[in-house]
C-alpha positions in Angstrom: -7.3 -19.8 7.8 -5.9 -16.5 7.5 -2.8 -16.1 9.6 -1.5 -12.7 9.3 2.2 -11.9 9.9 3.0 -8.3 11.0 6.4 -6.6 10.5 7.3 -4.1 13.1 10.9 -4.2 12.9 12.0 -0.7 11.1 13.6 2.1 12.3 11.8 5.0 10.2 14.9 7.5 10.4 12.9 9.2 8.0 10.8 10.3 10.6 13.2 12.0 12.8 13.2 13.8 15.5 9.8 11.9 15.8 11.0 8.0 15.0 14.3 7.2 16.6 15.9 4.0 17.1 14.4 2.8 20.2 11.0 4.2 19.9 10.6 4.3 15.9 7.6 5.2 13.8 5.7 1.5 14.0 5.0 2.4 17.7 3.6 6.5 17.3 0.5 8.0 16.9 0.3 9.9 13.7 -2.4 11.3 11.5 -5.2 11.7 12.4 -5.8 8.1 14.8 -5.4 8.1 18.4 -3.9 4.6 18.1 -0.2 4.1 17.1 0.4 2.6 13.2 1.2 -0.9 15.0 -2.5 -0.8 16.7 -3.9 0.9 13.5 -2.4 -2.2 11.6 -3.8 -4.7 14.3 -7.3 -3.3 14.2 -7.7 -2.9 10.1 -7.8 -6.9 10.3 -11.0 -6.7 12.3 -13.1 -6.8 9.5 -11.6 -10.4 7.9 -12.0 -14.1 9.9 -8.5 -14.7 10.6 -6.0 -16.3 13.6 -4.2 -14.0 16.1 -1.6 -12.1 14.3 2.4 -13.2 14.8 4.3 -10.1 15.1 7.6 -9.7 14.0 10.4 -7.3 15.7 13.6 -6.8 17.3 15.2 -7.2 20.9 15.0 -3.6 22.0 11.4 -2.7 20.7 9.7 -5.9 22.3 8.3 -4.7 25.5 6.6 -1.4 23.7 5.2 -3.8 21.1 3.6 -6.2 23.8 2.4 -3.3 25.7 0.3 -1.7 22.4 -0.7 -5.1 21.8 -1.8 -5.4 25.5 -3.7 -2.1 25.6 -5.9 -2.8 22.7 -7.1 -6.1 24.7 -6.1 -7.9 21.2 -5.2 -12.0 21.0 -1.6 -12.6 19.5 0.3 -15.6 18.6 3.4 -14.4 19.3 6.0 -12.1 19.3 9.1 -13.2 17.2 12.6 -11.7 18.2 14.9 -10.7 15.7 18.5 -10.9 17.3 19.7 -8.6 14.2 17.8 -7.4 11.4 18.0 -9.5 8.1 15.1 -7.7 5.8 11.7 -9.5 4.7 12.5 -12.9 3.5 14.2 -14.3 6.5 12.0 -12.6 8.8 8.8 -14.2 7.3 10.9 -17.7 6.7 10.5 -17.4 10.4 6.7 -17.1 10.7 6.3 -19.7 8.1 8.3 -21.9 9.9 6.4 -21.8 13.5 3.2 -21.8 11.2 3.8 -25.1 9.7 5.3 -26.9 13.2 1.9 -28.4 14.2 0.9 -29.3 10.5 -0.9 -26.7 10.1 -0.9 -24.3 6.4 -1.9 -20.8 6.7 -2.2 -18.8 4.4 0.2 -16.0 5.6 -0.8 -11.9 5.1 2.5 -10.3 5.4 2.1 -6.8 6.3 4.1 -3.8 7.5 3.2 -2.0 10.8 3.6 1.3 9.7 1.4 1.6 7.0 -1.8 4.3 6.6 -5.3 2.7 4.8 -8.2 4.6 5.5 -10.2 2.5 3.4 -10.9 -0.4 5.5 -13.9 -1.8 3.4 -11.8 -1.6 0.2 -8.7 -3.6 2.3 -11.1 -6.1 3.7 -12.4 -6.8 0.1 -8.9 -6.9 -1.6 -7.8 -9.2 1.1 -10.5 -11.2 1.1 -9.9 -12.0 -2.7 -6.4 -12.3 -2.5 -7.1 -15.4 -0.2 -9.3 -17.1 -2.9 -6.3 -16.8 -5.1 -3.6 -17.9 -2.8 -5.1 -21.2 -2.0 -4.7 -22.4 -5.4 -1.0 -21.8 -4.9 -0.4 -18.6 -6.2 1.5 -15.5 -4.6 -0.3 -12.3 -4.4 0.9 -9.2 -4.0 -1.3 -5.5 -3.3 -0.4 -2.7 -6.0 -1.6 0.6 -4.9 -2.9 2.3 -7.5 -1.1 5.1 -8.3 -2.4 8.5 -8.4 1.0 10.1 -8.7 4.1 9.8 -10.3 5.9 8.9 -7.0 9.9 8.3 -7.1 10.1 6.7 -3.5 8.4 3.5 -4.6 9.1 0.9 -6.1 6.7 0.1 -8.8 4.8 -3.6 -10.1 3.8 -3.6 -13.7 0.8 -6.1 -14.4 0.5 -8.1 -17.4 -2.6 -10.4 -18.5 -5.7 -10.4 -16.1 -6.1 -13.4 -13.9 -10.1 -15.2 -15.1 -11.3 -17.4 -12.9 -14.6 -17.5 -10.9 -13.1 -15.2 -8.5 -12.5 -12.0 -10.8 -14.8 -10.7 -12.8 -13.5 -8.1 -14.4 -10.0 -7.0 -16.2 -10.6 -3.5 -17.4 -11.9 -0.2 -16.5 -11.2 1.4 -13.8 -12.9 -0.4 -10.6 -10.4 -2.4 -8.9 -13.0 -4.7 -7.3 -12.4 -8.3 -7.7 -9.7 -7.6 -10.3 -6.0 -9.5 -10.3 -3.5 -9.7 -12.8 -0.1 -11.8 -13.8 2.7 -9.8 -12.0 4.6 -8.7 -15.8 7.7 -7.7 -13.6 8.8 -5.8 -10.5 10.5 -2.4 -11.1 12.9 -0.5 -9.3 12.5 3.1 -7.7 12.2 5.1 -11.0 12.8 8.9 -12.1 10.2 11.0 -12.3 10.0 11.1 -15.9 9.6 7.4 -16.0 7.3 7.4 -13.0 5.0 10.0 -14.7 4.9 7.4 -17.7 4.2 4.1 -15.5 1.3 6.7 -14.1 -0.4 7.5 -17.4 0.0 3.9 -18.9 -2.1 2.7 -16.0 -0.1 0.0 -16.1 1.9 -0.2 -13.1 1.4 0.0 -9.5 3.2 0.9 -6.7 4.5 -1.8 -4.6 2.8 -1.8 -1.0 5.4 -4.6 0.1 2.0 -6.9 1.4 1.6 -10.2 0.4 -0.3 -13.1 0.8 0.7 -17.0 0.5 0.4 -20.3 1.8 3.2 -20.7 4.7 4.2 -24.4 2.7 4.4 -22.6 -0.6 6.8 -19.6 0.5 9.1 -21.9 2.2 9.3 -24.4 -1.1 10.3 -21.7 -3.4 12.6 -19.9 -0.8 14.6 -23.4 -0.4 14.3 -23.6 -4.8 15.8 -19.5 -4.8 17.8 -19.1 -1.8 18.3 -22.2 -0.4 21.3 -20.6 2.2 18.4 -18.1 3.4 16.3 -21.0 3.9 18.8 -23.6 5.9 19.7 -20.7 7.8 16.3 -19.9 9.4 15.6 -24.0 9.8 18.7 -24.0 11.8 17.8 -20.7 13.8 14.1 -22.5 14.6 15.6 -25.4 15.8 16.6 -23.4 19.1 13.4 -21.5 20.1 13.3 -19.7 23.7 9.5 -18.9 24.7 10.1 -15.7 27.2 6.6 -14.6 28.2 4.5 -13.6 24.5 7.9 -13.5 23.3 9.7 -16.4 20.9 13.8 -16.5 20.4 15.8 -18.1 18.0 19.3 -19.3 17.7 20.8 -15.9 17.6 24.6 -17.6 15.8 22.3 -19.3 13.1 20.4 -16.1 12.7 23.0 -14.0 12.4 24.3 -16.5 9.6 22.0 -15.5 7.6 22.4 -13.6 4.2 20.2 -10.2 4.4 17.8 -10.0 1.1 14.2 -8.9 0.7 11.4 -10.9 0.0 11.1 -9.4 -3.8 14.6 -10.3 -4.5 14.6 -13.4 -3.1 11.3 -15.2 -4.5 8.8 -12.7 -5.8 11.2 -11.7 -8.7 12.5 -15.4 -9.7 9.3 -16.5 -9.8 8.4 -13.7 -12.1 11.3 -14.9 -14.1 10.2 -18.1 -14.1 6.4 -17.5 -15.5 8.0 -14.8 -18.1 9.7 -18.2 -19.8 7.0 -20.0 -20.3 4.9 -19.8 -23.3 2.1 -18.9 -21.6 1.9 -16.4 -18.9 -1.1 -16.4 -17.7 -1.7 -20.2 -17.3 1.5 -20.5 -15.5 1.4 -17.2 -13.5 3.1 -17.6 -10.0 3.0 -14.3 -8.9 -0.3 -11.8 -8.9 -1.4 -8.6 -8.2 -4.8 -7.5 -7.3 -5.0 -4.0 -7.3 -5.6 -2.2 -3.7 -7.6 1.3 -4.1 -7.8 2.3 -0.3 -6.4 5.6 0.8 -3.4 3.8 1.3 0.1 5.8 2.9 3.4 4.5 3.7 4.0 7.6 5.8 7.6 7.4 4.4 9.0 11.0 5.0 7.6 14.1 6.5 6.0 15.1 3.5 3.7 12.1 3.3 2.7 12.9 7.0 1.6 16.4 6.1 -0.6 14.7 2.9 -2.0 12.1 6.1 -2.9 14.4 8.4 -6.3 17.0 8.8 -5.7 20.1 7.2 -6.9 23.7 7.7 -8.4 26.3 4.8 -4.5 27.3 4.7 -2.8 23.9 4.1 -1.2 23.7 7.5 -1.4 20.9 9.8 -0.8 21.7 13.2 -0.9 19.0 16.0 0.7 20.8 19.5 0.0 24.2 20.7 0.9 26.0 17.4 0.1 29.8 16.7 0.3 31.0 12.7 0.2 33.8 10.8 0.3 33.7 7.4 1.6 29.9 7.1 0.8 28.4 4.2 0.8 24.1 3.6 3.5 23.8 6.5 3.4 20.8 9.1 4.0 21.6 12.4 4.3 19.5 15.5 4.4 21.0 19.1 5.7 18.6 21.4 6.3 20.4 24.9 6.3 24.0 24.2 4.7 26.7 22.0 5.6 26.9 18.3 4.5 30.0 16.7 5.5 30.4 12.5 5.0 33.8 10.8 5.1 34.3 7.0 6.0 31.1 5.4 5.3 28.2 3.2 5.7 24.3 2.6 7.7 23.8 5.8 8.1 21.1 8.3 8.6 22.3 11.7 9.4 19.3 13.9 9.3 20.4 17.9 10.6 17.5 20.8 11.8 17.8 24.2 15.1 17.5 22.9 15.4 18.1 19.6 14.2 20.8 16.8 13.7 19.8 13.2 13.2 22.7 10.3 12.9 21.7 6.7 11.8 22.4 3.4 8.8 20.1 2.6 10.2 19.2 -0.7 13.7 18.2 0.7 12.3 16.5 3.9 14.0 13.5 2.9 17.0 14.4 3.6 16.9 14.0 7.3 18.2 10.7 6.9 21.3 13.0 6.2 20.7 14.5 9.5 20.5 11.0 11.2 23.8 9.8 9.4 25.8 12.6 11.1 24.2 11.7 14.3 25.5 8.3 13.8 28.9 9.5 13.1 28.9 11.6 16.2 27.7 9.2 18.1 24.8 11.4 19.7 22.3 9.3 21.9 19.6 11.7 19.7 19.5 9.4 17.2 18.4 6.4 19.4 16.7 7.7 22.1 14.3 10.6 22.9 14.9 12.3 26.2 11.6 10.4 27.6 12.4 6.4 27.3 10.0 3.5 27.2 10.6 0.6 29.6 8.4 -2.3 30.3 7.7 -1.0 34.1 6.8 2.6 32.3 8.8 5.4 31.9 11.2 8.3 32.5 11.7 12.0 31.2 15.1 12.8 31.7 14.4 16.6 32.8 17.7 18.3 33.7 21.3 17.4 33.7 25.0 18.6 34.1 28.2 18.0 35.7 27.8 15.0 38.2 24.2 15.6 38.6 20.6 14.3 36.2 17.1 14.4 37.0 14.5 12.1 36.0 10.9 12.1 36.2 9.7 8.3 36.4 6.6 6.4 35.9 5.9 2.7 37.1 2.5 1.4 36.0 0.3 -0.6 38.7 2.1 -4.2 39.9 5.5 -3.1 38.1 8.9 -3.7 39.4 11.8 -1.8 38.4 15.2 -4.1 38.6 17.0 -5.4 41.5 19.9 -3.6 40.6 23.3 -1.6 42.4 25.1 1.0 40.8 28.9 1.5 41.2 29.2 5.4 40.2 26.0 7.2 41.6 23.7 7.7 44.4 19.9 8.4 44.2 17.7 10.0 46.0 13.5 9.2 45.0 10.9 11.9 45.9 7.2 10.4 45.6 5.0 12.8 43.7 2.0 11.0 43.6 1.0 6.7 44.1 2.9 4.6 46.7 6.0 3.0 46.0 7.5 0.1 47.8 11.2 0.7 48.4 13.6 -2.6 48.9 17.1 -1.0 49.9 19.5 -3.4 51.0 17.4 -6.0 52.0 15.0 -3.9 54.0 11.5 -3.0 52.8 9.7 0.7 53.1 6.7 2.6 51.8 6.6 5.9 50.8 3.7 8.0 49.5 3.4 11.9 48.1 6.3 14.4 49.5 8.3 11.6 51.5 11.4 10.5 49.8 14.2 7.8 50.5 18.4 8.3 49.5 20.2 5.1 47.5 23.8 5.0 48.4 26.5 4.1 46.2 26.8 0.3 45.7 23.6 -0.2 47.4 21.3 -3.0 46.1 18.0 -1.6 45.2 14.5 -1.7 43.8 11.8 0.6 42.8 8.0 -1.1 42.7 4.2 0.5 42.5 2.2 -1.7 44.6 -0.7 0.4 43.7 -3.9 0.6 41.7 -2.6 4.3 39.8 0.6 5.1 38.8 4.0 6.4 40.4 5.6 8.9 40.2 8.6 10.2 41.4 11.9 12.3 40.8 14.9 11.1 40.6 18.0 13.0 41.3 21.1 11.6 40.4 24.8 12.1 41.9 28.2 10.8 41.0 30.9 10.6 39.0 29.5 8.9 35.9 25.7 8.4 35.1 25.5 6.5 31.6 22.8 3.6 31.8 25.1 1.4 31.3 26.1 2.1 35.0 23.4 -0.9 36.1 24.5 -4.2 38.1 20.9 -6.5 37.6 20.6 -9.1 40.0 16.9 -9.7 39.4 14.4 -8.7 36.7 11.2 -10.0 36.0 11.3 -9.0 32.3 14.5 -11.3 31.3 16.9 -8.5 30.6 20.1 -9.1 31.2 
């Protein structure tokens, strides 16, 4: 059985203003797809007979990843919690670990959740032969074939093709049913040397997807990196089932050394095979060559390349107006964006937040995001409207001693029981009912009637309803930072 294993724990700072910390790209909407790139990920797998996918992410993003989850009506077998982030080959030490507790071996499909493939046939296929190969014990990895000498990847060089029943054919160009030894990984190259791995045809780039048996991975994780391995044993040995989510020991985890999964096994396996006198028979690692349309949406430029396209090059999403715009990427958020006279730009337009670069150096926002850092500037984490697992808020207008916020509470949600030493509140209904506790008392309020929250007064905020609420919130006080929250009940588990 295929058990696939979804990673959804980056930050894609690439991607800002777009992707920020606590709402990063996994979880939006791009291209063309009204589903986000987790969902998009979750529904390329309908095509394969497989188990409920195990997702993989941190603290902060769990309630936005069991809500898309939620909203496509899809099965799940679990969400793991990452207490801090230690790259791939922890992470999936994890899933391979809960895989194997009732005896079970599944052959694992480790994929990222922010991935483009618009091929689905072509990644059933490819997935479908990768598991024929895996259950003889083998590792398999996807090379994208590469149409382009790209410098942002890292590349796989194949060596001998792979015969057995199961691939029928080494050469040409058709990538159906064709595998190879894994020669070597190769690290993010010039573009010289990219253009040469290009025309050899010899190399691919790495898609970071894999496929394995859960027993197999852990073996030759406790041969390569046997602190990695102890580590995550010690951090399963403590598990926390909170709702669709799974905790681990979060001392053991953070114990853990941080490595990928292609340092840590892929590439010492690779060594391994290379020192044997005969490759091919002794191949641990393969690649079987992925031909799918596929897109790691890993900067602004890729996004432009991923998304529909008018007579002029531009892609516009938002209320855009152009004239004479050539290949530029433009995204209206909340107000109209209008460009006059130029070429290969990005234009990036949120509530709070305006990006404008050169196509060609939109990399280098993760410059952008580094200063951010240093300044300590909330626009790096959060965008001005937040995600929480009741719903939402828009934080619409702020100053000295005073912020408004438009909220949203979906149907049978319950904000907090909560006090607040530094603020009052006062709650206007704009549309729904909400059910006001306030100091042990209980009211309802619908549209235009509204309710005052005194300083220190315990509090909370619930949509008894079938629709959503929504309400203002106007804020007063000396301090208003989030962090200004005394929880004395929560139904989600945070603290």
């Amino acid at each position: 059985m295929i058990l696939p294993v979804i990673m959804a724990g980056g930050s894609g700072t690439r991607l800002w203003p777009l992707s920020r910390g606590n709402y990063p790209k996994q979880f939006l909407a791009l291209g063309e797809s009204n589903e986000t790139m987790l969902q998009q990920t979750i529904t390329r797998l309908n095509g394969l007979d497989h188990a409920p996918p195990m997702l993989i992410c941190n603290e902060e993003h769990r309630f936005i990843a069991a809500e898309q989850v939620r909203q496509l009506g899809a099965a799940h077998s679990g969400i793991f919690l990452e207490p801090v982030g230690r790259n791939t080959a922890p992470a999936i030490a994890l899933a391979a670990l809960k895989a194997v507790e009732q005896g079970d071996d599944p052959l694992l499909l480790v994929l990222a959740a922010d991935h483009v493939i618009n091929d689905n046939v072509a990644f059933t296929q490819a997935v479908e032969h990768a598991a024929s190969i895996a259950q003889s014990d083998k590792f398999v990895t996807f090379g994208i074939v590469a149409n382009s000498p790209e410098t942002g990847y890292g590349y796989i060089k194949r060596g001998e093709g792979l015969s057995s029943d199961n691939c029928t054919n080494t050469s040409g160009n058709n990538t159906l049913n064709q595998a190879f030894v894994v020669d070597q990984f190769v690290e993010k190259p010039d573009l010289a040397t990219a253009q040469a791995y290009v025309e050899s045809g010899q190399y691919y780039w790495n898609s970071g997807m894999f496929m394995f048996k859960a027993s197999r991975y852990l073996a030759e994780l406790n041969t390569h990196r046997p602190d990695i391995y102890q580590a995550c044993v010690q951090a399963m040995a403590i598990q926390n089932q909170d709702l669709d989510f799974v905790r681990v020991d979060k001392a053991a985890f953070e114990a853990c050394p941080d490595d990928s999964i292609d340092y840590a096994v892929m590439e010492p396996l690779c060594a391994k095979a290379s020192a044997k006198e005969s490759a091919k028979e002794s191949a641990d690692v393969v690649v079987i060559p992925l031909d799918a349309d596929w897109n790691d949406v890993g900067g602004f430029a890729a996004l432009w390349q991923v998304s529909a396209q008018d007579a002029n090059g531009n892609a516009f999403k938002g209320d855009v107006k152009a004239v004479d715009t050539k290949n530029t990427l433009v995204f209206g958020e909340d107000k109209l964006v209008a460009t006059v006279g130029v070429e290969d730009l990005v234009i990036i337009n949120t509530k709070d937040a305006v990006l404008v670069a050169h196509k060609d150096k939109s990399q280098q926002v993760k410059e952008i995001v580094n200063q951010l850092k240093a300044d300590k500037r909330s626009e790096v984490t959060f965008h001005r409207e937040v995600y929480r697992p009741w719903g939402k808020y828009d934080s619409v207008d702020n100053g000295e001693r005073f912020q408004v916020k438009r909220i949203t509470v979906k149907p049978g949600a319950k904000l907090s029981v909560q006090m607040h030493h530094h603020r009052a509140e006062h709650w206007i209904v704009v549309s729904g009912t909400a059910k006001v506790h306030l100091d042990g008392q209980e009211q309802y309020l619908t549209e235009n009637e509204s309710v005052y929250i005194p300083i220190t007064a315990v509090h909370a905020l619930e949509n008894p309803g079938k629709v959503d609420l929504e309400l203002i919130e106007v804020q007063s006080g000396s301090y208003l930072g989030e962090d200004d929250i005394v929880r004395f009940e929560d139904r989600y588990g945070r603290e």
